[in-house]
Residue frames as a rotation matrix with the C-alpha (Angstrom) as fourth column:
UNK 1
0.592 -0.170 0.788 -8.31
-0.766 0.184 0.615 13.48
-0.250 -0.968 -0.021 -12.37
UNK 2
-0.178 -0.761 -0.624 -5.17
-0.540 0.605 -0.585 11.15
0.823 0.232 -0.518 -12.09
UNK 3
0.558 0.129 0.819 -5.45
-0.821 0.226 0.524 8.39
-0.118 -0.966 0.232 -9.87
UNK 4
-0.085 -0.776 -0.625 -2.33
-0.795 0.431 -0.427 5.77
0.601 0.460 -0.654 -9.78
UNK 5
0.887 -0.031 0.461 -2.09
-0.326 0.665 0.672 2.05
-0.328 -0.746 0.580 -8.74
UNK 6
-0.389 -0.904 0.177 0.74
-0.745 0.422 0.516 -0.44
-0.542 0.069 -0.838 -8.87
UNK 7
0.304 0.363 -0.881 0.67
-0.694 0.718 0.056 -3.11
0.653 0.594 0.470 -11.43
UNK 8
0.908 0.068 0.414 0.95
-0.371 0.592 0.716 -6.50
-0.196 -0.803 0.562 -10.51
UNK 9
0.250 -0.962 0.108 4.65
0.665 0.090 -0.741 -6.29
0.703 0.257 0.663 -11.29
UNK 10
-0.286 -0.741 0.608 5.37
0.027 -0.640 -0.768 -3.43
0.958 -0.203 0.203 -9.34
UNK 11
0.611 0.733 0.300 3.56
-0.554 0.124 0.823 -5.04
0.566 -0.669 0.482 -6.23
UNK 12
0.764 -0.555 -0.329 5.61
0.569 0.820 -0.061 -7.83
0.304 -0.141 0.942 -6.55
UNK 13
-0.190 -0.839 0.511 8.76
0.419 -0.539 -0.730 -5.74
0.888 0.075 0.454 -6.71
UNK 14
-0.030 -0.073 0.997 7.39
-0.565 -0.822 -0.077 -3.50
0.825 -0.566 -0.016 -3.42
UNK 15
0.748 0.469 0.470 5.95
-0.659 0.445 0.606 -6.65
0.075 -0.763 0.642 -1.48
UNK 16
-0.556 -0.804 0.212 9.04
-0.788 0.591 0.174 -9.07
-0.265 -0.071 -0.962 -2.40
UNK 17
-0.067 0.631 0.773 5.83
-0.402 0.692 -0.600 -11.34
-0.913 -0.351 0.207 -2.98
UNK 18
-0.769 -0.511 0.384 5.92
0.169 0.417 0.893 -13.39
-0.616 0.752 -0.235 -6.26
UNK 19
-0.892 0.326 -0.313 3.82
-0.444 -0.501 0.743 -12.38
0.085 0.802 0.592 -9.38
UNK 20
-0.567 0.540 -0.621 1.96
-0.321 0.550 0.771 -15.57
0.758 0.637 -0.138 -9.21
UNK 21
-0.900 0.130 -0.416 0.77
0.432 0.388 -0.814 -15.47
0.056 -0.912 -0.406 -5.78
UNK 22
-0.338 0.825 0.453 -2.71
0.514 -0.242 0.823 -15.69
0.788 0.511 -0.343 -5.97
UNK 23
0.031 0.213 -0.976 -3.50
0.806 -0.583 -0.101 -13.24
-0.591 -0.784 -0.190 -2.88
UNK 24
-0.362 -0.650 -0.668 -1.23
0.239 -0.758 0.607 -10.91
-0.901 0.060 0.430 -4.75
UNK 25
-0.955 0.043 0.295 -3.00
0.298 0.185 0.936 -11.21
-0.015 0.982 -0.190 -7.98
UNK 26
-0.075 0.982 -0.175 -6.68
0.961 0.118 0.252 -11.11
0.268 -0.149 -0.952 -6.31
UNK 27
0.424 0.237 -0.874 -5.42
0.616 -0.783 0.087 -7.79
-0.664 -0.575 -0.478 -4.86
UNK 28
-0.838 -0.539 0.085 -4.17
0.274 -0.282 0.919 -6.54
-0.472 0.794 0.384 -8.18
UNK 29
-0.823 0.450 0.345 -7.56
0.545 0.460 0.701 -7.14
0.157 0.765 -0.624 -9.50
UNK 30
-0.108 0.269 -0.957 -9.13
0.844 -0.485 -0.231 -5.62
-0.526 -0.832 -0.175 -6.20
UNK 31
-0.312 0.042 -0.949 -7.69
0.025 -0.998 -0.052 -2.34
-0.950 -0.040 0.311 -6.88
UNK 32
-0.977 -0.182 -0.110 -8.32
-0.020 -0.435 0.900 -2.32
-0.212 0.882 0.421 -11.27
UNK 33
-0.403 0.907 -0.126 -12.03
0.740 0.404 0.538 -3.45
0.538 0.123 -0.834 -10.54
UNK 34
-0.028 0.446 -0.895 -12.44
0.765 -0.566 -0.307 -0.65
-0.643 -0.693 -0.325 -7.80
UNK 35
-0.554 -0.393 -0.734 -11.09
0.099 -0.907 0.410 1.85
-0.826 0.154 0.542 -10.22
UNK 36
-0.855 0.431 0.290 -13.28
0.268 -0.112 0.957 0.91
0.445 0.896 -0.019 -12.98
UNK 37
-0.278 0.834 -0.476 -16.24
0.951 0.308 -0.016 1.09
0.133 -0.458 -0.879 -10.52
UNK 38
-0.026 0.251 -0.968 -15.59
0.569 -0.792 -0.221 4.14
-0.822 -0.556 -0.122 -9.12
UNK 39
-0.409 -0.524 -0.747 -14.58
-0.106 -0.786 0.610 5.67
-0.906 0.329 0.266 -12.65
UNK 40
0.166 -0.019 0.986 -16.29
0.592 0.802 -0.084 3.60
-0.789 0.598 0.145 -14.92
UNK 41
0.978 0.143 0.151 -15.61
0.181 -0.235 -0.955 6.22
-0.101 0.961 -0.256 -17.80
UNK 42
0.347 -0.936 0.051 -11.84
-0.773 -0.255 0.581 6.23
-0.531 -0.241 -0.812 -16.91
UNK 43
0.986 -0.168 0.006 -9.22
0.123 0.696 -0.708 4.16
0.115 0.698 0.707 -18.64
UNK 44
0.588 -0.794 -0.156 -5.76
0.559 0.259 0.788 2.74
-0.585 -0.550 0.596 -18.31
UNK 45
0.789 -0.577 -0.209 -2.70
-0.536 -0.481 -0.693 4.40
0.300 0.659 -0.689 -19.62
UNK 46
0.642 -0.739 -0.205 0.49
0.749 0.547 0.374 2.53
-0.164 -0.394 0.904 -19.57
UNK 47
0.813 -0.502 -0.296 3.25
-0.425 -0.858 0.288 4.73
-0.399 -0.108 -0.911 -18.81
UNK 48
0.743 -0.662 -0.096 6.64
0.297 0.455 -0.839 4.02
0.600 0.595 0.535 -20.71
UNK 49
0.516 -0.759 0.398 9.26
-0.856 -0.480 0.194 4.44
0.044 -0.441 -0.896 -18.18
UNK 50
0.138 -0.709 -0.691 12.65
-0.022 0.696 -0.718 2.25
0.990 0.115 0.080 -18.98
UNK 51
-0.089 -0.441 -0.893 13.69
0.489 0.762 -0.425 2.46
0.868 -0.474 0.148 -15.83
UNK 52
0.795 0.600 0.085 11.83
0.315 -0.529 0.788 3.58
0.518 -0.600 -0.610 -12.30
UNK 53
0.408 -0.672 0.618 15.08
-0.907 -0.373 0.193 2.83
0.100 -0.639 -0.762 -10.08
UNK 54
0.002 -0.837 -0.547 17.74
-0.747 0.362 -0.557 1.05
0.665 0.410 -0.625 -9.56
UNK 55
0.678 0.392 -0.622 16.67
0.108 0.784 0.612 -2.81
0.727 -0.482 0.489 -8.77
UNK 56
-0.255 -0.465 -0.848 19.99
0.655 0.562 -0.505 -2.57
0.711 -0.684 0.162 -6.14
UNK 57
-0.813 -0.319 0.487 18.38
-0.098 -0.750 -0.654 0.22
0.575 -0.579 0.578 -4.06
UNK 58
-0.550 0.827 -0.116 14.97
0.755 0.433 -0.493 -0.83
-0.357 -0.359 -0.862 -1.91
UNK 59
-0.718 0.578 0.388 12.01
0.260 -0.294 0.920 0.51
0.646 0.761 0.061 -3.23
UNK 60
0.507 0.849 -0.150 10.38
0.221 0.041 0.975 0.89
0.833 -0.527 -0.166 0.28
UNK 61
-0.740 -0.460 0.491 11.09
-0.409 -0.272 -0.871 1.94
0.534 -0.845 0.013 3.69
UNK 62
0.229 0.441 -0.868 10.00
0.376 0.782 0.497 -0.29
0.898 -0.440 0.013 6.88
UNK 63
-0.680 -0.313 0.663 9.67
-0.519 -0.434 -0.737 1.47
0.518 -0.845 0.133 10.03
UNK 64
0.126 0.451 -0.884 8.96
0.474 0.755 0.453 -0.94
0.872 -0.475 -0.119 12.78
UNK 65
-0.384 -0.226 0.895 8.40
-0.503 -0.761 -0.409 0.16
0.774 -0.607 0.179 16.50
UNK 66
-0.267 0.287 -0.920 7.73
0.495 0.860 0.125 -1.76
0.827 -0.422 -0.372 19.70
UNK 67
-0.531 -0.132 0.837 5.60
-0.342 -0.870 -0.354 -0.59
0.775 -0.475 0.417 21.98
UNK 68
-0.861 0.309 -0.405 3.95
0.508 0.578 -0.639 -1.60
0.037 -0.755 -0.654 25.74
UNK 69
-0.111 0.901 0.420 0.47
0.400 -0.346 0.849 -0.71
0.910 0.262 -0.321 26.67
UNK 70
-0.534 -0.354 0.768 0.26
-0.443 -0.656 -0.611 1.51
0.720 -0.667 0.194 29.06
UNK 71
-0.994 -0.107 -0.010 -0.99
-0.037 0.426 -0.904 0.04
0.101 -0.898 -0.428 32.73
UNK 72
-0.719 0.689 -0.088 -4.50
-0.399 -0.514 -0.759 1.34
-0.568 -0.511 0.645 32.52
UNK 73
0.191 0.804 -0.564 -5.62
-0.898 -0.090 -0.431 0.04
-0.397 0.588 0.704 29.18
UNK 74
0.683 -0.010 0.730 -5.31
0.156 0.979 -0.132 -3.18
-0.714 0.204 0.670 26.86
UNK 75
-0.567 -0.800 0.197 -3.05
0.401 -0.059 0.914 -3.81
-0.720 0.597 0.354 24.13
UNK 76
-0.203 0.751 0.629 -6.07
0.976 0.104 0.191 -2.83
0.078 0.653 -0.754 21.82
UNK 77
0.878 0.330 -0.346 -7.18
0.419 -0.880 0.224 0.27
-0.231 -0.342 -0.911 23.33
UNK 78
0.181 -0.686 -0.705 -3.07
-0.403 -0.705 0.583 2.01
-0.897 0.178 -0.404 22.93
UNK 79
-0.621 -0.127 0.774 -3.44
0.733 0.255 0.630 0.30
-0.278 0.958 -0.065 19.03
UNK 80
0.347 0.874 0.341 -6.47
0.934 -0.290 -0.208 2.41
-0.083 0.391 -0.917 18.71
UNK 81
0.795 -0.240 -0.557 -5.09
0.086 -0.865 0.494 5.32
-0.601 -0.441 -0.667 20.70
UNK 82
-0.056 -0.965 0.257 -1.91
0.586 0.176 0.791 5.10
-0.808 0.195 0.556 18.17
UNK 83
-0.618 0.052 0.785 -3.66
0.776 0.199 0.598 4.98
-0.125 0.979 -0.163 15.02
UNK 84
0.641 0.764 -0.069 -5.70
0.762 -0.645 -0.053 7.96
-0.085 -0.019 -0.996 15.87
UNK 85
0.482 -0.743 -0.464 -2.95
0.140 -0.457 0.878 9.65
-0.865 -0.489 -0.116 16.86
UNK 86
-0.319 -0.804 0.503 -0.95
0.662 0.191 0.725 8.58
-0.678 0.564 0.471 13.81
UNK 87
-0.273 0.559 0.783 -3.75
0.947 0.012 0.322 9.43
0.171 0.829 -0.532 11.43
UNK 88
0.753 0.541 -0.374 -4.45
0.627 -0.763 0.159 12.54
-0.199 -0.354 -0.914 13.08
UNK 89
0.003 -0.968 -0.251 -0.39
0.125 -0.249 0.961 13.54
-0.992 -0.034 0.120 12.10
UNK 90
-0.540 -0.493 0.682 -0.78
0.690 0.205 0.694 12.95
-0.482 0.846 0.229 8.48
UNK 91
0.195 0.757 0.624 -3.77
0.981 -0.164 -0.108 14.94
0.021 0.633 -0.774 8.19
UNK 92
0.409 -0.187 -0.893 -1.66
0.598 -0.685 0.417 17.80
-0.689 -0.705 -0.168 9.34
């Protein structure tokens, strides 16, 4: 089994968030501490790749979307009703 994370370089690089931000660093740790847990006989591999892509092209895509709640319910209740929805799309 292969299971990939981002280093805490290639966070930085997705989040725009500096290296040394210690959130960013605690959640770096997060994910290599889950993966030993869950795996504990697994083991890192560093991957040589000169170059992933090209620093002038974004490395991410941001889709943002405003939406009203519909008369009947709260703003909560059509968040829920979204994310079900969404999550129910991907699993397609």
């Amino acid at each position: 089994m292969n299971v990939s994370i981002l280093s805490l370089r290639g966070l930085s690089r997705m989040t725009r968030i500096p290296m040394n931000n210690p959130d960013l660093i605690a959640l770096a740790d997060k994910m290599g501490n889950a993966l030993t847990t869950a795996l504990p006989s697994g083991h890192f591999k560093s991957l040589a790749y000169q170059k992933v892509a090209d620093a002038s092209k974004p490395l991410s895509v941001t889709f943002q979307a405003t939406f009203d709640a519909p008369k009947e319910s709260t703003v909560l209740e059509a968040k829920d009703d979204f994310e079900a929805e969404f999550e129910a799309e991907m699993e397609r």
